[in-house]
PDB file with one MODEL, atoms N, CA, C and O in Angstrom:
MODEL        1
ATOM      1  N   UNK A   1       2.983 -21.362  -8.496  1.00  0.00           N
ATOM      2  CA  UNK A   1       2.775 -20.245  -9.402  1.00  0.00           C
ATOM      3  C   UNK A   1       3.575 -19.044  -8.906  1.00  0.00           C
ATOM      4  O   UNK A   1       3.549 -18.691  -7.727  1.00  0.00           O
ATOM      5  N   UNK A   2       4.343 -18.383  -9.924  1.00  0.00           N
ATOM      6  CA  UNK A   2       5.407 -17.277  -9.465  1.00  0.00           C
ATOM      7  C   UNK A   2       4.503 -16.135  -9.670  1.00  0.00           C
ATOM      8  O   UNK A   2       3.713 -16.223 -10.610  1.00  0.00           O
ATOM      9  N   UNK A   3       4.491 -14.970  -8.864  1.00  0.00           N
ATOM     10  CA  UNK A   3       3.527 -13.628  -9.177  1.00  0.00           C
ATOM     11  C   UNK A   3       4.924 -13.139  -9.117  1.00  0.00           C
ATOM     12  O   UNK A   3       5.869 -13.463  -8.397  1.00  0.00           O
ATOM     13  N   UNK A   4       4.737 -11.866 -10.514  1.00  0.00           N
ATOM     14  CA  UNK A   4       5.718 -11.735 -10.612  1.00  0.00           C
ATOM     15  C   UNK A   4       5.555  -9.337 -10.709  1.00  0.00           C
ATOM     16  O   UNK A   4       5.259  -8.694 -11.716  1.00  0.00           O
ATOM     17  N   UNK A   5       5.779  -8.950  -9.756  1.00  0.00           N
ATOM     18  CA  UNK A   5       5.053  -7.700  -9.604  1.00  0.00           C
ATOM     19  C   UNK A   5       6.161  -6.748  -9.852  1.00  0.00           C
ATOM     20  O   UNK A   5       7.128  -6.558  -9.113  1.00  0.00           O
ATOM     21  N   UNK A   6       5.803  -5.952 -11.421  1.00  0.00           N
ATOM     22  CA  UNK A   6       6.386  -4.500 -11.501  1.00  0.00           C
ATOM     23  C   UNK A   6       6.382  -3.899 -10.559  1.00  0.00           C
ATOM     24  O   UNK A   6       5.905  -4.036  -9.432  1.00  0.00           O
ATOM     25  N   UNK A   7       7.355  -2.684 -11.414  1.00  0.00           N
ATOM     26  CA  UNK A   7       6.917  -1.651 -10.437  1.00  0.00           C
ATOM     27  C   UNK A   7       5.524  -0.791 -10.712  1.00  0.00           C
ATOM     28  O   UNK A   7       4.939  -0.405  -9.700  1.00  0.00           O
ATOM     29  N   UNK A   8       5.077  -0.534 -11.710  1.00  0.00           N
ATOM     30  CA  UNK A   8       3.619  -0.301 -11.819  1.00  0.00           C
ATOM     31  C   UNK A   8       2.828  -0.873 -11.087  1.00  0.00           C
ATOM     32  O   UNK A   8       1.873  -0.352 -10.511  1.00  0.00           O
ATOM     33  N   UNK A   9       3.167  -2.006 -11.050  1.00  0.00           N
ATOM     34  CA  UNK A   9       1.907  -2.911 -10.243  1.00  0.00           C
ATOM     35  C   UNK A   9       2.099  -2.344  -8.845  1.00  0.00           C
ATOM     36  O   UNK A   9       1.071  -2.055  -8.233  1.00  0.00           O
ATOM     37  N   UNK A  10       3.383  -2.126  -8.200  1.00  0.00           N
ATOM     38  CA  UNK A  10       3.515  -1.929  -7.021  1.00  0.00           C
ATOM     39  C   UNK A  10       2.541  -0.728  -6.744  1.00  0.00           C
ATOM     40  O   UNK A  10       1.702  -0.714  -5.843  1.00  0.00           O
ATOM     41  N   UNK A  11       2.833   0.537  -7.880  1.00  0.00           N
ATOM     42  CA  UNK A  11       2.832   1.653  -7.593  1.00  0.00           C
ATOM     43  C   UNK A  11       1.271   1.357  -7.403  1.00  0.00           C
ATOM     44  O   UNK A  11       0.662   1.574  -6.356  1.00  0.00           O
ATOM     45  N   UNK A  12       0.591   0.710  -8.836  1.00  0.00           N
ATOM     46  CA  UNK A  12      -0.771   0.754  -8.682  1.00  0.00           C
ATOM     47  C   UNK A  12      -1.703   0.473  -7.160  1.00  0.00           C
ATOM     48  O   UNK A  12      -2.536   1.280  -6.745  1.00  0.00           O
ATOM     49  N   UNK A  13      -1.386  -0.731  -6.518  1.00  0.00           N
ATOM     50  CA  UNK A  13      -1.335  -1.135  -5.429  1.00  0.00           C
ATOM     51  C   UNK A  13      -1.420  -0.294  -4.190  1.00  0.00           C
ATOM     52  O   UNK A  13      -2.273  -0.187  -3.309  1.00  0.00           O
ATOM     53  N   UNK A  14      -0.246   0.271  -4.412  1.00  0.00           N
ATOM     54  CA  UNK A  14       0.056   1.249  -3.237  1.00  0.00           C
ATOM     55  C   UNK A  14      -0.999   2.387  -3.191  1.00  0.00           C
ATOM     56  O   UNK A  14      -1.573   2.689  -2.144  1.00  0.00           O
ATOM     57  N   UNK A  15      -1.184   2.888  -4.156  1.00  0.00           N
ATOM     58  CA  UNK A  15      -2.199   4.089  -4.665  1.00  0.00           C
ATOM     59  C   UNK A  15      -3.656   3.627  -4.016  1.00  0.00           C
ATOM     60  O   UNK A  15      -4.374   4.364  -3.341  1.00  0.00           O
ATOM     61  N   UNK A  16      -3.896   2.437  -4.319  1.00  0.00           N
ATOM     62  CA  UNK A  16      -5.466   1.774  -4.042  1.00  0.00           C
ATOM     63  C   UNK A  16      -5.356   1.730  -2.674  1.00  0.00           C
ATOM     64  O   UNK A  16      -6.043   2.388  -1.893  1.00  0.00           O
ATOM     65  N   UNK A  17      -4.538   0.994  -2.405  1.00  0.00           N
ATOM     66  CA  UNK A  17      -4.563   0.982  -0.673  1.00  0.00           C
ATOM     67  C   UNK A  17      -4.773   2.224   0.187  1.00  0.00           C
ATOM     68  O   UNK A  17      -5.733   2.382   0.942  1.00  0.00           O
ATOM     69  N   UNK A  18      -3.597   3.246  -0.037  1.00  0.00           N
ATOM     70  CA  UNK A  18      -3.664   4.324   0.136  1.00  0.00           C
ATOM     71  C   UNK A  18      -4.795   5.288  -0.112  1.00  0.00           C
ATOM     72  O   UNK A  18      -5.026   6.236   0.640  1.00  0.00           O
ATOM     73  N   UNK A  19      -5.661   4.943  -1.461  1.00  0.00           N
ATOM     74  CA  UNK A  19      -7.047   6.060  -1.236  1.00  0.00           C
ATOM     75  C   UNK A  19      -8.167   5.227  -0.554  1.00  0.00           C
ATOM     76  O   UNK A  19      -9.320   5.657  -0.576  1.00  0.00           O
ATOM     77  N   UNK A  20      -7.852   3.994   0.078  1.00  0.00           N
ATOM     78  CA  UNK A  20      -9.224   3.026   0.466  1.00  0.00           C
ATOM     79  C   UNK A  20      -8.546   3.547   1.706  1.00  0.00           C
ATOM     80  O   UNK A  20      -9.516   4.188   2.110  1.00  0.00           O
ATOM     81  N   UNK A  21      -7.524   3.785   2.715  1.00  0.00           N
ATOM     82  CA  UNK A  21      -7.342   4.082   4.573  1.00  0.00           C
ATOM     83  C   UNK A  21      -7.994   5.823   4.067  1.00  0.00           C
ATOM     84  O   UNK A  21      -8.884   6.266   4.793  1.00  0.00           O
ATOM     85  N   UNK A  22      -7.648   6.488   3.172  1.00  0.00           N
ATOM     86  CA  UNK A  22      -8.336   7.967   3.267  1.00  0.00           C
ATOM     87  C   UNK A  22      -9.759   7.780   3.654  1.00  0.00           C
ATOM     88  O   UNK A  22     -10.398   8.032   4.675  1.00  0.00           O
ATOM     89  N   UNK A  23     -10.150   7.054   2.060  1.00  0.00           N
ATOM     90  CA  UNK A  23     -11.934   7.105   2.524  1.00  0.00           C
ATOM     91  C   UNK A  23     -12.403   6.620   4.049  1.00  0.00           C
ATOM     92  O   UNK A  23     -13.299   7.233   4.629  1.00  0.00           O
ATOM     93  N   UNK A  24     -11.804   5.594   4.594  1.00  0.00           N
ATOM     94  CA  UNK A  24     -12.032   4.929   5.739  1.00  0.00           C
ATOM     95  C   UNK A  24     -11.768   6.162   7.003  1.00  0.00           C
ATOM     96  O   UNK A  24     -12.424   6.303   8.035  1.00  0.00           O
ATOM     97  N   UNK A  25     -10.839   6.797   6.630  1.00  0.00           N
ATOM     98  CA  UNK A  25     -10.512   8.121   7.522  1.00  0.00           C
ATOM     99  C   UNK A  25     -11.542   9.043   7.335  1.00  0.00           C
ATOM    100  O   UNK A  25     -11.867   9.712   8.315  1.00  0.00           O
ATOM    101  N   UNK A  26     -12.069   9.199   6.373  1.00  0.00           N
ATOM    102  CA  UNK A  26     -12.784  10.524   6.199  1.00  0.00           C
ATOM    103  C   UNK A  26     -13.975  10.072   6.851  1.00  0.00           C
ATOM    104  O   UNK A  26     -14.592  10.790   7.638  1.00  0.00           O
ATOM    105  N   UNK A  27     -14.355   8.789   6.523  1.00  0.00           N
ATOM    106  CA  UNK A  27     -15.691   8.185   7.043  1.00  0.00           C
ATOM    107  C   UNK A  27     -15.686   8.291   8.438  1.00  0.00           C
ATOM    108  O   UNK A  27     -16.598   8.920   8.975  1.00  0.00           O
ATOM    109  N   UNK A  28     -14.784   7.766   9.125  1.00  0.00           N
ATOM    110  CA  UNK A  28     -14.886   7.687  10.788  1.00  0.00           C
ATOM    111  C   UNK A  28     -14.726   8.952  11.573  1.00  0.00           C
ATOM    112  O   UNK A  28     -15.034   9.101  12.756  1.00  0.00           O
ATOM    113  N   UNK A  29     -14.125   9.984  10.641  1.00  0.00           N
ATOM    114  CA  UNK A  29     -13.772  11.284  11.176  1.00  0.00           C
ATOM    115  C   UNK A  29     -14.987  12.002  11.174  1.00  0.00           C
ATOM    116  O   UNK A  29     -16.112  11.503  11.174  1.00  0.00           O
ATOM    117  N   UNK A  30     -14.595  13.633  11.170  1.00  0.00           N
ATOM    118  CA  UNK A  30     -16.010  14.670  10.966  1.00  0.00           C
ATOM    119  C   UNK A  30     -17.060  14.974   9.915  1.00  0.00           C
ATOM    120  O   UNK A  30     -18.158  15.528   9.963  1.00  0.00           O
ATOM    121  N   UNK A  31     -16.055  14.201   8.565  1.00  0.00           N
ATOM    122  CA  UNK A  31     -16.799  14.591   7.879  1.00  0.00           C
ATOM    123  C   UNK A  31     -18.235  13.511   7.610  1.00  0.00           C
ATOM    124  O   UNK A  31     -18.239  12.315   7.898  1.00  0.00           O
ATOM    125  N   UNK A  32     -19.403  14.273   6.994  1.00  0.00           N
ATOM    126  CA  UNK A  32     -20.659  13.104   7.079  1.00  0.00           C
ATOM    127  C   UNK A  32     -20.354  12.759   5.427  1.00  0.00           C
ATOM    128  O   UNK A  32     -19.663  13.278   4.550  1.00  0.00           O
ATOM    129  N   UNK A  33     -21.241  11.623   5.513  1.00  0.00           N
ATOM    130  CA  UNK A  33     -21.598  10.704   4.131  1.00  0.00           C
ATOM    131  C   UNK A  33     -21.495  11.467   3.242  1.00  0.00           C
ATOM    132  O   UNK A  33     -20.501  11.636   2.537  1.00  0.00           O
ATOM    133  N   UNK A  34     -22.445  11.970   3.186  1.00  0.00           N
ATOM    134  CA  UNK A  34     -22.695  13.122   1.666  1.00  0.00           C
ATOM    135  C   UNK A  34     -21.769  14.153   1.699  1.00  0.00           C
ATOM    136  O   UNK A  34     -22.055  15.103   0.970  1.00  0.00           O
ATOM    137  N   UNK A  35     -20.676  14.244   2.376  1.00  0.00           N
ATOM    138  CA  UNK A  35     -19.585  15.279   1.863  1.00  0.00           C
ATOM    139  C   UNK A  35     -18.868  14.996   0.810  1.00  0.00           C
ATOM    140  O   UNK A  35     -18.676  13.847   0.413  1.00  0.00           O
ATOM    141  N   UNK A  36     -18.291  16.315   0.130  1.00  0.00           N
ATOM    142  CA  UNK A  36     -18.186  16.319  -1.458  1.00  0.00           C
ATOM    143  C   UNK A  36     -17.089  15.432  -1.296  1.00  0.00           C
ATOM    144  O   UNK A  36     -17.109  14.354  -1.890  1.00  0.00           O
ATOM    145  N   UNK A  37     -15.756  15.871  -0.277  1.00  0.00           N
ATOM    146  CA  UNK A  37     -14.796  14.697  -0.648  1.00  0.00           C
ATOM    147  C   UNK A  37     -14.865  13.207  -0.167  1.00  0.00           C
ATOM    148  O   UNK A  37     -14.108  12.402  -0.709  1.00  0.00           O
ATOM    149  N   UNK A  38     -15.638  12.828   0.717  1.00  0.00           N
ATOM    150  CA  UNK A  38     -16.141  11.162   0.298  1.00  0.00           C
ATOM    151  C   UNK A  38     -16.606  10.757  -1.154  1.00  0.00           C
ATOM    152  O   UNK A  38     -16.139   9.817  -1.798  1.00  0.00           O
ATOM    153  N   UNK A  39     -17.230  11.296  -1.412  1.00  0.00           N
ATOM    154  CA  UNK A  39     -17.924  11.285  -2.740  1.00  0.00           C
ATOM    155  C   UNK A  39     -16.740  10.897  -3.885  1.00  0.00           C
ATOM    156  O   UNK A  39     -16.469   9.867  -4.502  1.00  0.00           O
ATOM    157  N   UNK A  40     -16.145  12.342  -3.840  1.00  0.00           N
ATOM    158  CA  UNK A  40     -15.240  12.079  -5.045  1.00  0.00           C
ATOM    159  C   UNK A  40     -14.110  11.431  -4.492  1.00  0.00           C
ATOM    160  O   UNK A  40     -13.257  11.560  -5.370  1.00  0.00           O
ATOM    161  N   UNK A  41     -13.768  11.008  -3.851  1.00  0.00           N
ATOM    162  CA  UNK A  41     -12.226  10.093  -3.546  1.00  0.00           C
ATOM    163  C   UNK A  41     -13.315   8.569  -3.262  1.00  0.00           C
ATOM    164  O   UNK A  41     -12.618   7.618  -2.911  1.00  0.00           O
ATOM    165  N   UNK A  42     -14.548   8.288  -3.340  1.00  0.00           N
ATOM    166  CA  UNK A  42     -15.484   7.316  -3.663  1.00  0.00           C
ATOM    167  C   UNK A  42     -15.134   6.983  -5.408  1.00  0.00           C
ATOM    168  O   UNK A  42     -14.496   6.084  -5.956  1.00  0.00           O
ATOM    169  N   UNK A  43     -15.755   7.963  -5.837  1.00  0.00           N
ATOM    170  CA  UNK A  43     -15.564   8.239  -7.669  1.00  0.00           C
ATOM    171  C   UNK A  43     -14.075   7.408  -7.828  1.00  0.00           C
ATOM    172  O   UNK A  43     -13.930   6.564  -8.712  1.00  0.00           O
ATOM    173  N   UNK A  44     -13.068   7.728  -6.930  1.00  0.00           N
ATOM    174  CA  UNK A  44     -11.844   7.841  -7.784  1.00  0.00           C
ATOM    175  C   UNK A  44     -11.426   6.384  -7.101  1.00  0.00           C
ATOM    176  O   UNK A  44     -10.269   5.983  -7.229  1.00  0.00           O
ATOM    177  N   UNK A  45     -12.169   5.802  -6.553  1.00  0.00           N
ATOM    178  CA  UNK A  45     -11.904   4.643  -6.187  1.00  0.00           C
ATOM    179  C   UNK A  45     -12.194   3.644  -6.976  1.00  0.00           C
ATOM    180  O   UNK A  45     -11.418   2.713  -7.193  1.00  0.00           O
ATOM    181  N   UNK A  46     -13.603   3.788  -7.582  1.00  0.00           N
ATOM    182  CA  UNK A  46     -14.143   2.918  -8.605  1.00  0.00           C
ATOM    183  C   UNK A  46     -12.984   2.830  -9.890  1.00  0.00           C
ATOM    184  O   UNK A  46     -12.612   1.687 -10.157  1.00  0.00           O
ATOM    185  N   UNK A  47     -12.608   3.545 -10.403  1.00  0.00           N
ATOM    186  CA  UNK A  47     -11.859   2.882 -11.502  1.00  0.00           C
ATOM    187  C   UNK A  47     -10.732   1.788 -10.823  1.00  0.00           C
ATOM    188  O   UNK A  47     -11.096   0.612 -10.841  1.00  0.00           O
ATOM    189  N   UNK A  48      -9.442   2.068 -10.247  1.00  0.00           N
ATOM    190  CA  UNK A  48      -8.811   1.068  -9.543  1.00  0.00           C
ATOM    191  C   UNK A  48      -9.337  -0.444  -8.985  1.00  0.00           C
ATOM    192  O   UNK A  48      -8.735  -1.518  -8.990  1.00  0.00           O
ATOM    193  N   UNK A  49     -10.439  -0.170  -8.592  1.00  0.00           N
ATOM    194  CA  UNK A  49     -11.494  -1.251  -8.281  1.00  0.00           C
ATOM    195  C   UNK A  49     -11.398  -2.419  -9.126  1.00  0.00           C
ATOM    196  O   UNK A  49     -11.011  -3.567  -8.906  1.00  0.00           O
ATOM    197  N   UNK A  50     -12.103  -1.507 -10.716  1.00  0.00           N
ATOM    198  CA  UNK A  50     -12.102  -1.963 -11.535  1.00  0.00           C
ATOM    199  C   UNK A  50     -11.272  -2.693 -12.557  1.00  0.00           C
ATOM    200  O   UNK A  50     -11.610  -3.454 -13.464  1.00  0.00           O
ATOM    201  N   UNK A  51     -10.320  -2.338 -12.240  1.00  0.00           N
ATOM    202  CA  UNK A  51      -8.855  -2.394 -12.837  1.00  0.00           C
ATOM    203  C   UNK A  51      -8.193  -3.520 -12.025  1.00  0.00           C
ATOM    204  O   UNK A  51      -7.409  -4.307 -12.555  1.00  0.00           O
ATOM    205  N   UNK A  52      -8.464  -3.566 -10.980  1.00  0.00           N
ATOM    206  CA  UNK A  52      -8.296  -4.448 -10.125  1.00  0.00           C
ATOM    207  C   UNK A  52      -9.210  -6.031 -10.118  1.00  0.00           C
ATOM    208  O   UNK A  52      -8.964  -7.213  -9.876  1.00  0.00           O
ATOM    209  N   UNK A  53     -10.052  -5.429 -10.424  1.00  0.00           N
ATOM    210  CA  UNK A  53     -11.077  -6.865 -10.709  1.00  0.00           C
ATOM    211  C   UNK A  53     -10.485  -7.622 -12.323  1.00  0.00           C
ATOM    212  O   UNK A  53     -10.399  -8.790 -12.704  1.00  0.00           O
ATOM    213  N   UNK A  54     -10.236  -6.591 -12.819  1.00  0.00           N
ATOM    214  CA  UNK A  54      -9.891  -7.352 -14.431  1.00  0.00           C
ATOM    215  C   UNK A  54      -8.479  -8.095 -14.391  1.00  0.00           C
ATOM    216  O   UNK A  54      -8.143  -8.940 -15.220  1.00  0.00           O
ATOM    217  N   UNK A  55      -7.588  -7.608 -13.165  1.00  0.00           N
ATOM    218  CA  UNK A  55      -6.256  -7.893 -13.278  1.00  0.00           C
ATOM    219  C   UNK A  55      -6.447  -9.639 -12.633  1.00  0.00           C
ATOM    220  O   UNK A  55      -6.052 -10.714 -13.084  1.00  0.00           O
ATOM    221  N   UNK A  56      -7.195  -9.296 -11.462  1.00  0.00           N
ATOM    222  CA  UNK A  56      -7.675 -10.504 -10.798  1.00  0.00           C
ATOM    223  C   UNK A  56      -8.150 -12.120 -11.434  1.00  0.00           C
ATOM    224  O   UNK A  56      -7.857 -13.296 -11.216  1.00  0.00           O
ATOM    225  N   UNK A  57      -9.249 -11.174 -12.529  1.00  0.00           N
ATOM    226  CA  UNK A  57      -9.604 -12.509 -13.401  1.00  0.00           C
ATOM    227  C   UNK A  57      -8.916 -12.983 -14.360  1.00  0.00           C
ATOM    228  O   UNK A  57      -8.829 -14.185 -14.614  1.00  0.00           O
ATOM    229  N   UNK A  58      -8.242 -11.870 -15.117  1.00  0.00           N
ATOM    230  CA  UNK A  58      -6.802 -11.884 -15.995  1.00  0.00           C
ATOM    231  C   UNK A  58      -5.897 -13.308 -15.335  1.00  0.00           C
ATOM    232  O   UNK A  58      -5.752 -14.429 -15.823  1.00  0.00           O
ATOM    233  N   UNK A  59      -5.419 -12.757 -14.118  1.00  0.00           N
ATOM    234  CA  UNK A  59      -4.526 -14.432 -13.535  1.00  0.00           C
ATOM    235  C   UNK A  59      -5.198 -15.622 -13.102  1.00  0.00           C
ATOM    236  O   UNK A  59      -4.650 -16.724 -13.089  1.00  0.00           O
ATOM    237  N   UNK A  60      -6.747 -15.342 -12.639  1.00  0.00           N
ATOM    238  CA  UNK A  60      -6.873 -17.112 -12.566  1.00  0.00           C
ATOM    239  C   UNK A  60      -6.952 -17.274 -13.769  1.00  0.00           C
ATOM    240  O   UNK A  60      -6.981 -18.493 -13.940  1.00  0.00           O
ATOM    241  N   UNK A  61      -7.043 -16.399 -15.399  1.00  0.00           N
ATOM    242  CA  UNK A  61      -7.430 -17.246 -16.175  1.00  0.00           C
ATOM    243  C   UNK A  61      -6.352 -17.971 -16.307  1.00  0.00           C
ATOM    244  O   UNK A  61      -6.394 -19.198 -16.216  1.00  0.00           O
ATOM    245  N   UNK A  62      -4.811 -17.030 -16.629  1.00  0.00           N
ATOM    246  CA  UNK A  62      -3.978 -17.611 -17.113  1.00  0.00           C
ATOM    247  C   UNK A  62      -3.422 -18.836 -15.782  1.00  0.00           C
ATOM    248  O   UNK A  62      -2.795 -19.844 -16.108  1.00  0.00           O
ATOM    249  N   UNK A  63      -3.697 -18.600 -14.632  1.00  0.00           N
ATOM    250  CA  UNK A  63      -3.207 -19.728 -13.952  1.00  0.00           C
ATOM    251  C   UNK A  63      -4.416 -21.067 -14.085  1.00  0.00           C
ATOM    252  O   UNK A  63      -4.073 -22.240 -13.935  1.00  0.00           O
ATOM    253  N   UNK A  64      -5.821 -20.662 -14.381  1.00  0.00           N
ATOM    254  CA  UNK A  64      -6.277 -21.710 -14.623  1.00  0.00           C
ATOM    255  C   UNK A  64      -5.633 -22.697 -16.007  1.00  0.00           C
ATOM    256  O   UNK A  64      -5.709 -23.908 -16.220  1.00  0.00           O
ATOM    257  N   UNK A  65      -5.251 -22.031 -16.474  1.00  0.00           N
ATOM    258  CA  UNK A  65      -4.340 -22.421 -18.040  1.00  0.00           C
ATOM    259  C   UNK A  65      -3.407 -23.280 -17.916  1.00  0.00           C
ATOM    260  O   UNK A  65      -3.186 -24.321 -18.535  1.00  0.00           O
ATOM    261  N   UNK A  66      -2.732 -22.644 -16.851  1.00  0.00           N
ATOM    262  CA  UNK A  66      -1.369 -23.349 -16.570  1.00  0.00           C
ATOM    263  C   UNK A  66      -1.634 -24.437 -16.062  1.00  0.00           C
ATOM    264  O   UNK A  66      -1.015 -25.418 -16.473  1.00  0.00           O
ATOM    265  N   UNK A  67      -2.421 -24.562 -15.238  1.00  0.00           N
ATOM    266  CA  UNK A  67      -3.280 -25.747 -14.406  1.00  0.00           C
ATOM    267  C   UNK A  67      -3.270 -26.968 -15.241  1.00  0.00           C
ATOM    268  O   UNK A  67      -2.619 -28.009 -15.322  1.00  0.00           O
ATOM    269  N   UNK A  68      -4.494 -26.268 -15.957  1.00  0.00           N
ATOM    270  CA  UNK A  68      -4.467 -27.046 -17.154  1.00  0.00           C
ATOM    271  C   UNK A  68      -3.760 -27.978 -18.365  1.00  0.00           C
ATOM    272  O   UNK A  68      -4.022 -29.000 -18.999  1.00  0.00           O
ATOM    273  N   UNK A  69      -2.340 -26.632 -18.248  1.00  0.00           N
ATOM    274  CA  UNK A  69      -1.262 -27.738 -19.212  1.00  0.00           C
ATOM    275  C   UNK A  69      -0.605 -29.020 -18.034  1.00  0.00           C
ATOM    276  O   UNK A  69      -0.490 -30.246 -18.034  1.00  0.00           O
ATOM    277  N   UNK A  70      -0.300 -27.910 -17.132  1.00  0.00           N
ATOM    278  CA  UNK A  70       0.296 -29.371 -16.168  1.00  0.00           C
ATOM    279  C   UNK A  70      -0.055 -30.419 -16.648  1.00  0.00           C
ATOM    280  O   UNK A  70       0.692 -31.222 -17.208  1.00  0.00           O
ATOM    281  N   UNK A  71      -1.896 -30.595 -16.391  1.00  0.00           N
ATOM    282  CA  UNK A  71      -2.655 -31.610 -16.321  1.00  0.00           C
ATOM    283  C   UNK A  71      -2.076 -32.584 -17.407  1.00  0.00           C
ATOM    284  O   UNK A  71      -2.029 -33.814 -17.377  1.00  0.00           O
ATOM    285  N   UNK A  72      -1.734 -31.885 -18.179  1.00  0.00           N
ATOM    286  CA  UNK A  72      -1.846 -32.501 -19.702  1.00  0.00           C
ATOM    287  C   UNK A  72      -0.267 -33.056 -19.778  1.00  0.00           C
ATOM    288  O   UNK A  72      -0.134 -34.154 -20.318  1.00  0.00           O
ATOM    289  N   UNK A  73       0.584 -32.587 -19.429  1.00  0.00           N
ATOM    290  CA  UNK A  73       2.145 -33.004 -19.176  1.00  0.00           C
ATOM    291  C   UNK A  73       1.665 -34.442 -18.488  1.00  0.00           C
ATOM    292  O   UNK A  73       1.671 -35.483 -19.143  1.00  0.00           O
ATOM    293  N   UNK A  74       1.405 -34.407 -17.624  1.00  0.00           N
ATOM    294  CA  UNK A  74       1.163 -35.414 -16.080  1.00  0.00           C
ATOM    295  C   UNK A  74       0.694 -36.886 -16.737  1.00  0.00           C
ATOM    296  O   UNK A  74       1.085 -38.014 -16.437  1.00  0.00           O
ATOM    297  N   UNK A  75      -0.190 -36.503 -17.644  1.00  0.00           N
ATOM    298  CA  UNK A  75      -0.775 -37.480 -17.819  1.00  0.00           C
ATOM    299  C   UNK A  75       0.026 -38.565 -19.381  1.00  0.00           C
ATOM    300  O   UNK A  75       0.020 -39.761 -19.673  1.00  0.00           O
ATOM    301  N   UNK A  76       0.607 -37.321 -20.001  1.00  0.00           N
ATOM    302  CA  UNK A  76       1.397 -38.008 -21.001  1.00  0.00           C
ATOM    303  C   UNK A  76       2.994 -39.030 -20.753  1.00  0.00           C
ATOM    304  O   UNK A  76       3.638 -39.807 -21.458  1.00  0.00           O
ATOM    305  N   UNK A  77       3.129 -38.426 -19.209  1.00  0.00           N
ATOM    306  CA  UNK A  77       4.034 -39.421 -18.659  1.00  0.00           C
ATOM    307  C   UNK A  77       3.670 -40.967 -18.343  1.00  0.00           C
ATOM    308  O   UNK A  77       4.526 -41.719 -17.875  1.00  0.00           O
TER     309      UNK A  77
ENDMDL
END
């Protein structure tokens, strides 16, 4: 299976990664739990998350698909 990654995708990627080492920084550093910017760079994590989970199930579907036609080639030989 070829993954085949824009540059959106890159950018998207990069962005997620990049605000998940912040939160991880802010956490281990001075600031405590309930500070406002954990919180909201928390907030702003959840959508990407999310976006991320749909992209995720998005390709096994279509690679379960593909799977699937193989199957169906394979067997008509």
């Amino acid at each position: 299976m070829k993954i085949i990654c824009t540059n959106a995708d890159i950018l998207f990627y990069f962005i997620f990664i990049f605000l998940t080492i912040v939160l991880l920084v802010l956490k281990i550093s001075k600031y405590k739990r309930n500070s406002k910017a954990v919180k909201v760079i928390k907030y702003i994590l959840a959508i990407p998350v999310v976006i991320l989970n749909m992209l995720i199930f998005d390709d096994l579907n279509i690679s379960l698909q593909l799977f699937k036609d193989e199957n169906k080639t394979d067997n008509k030989k």
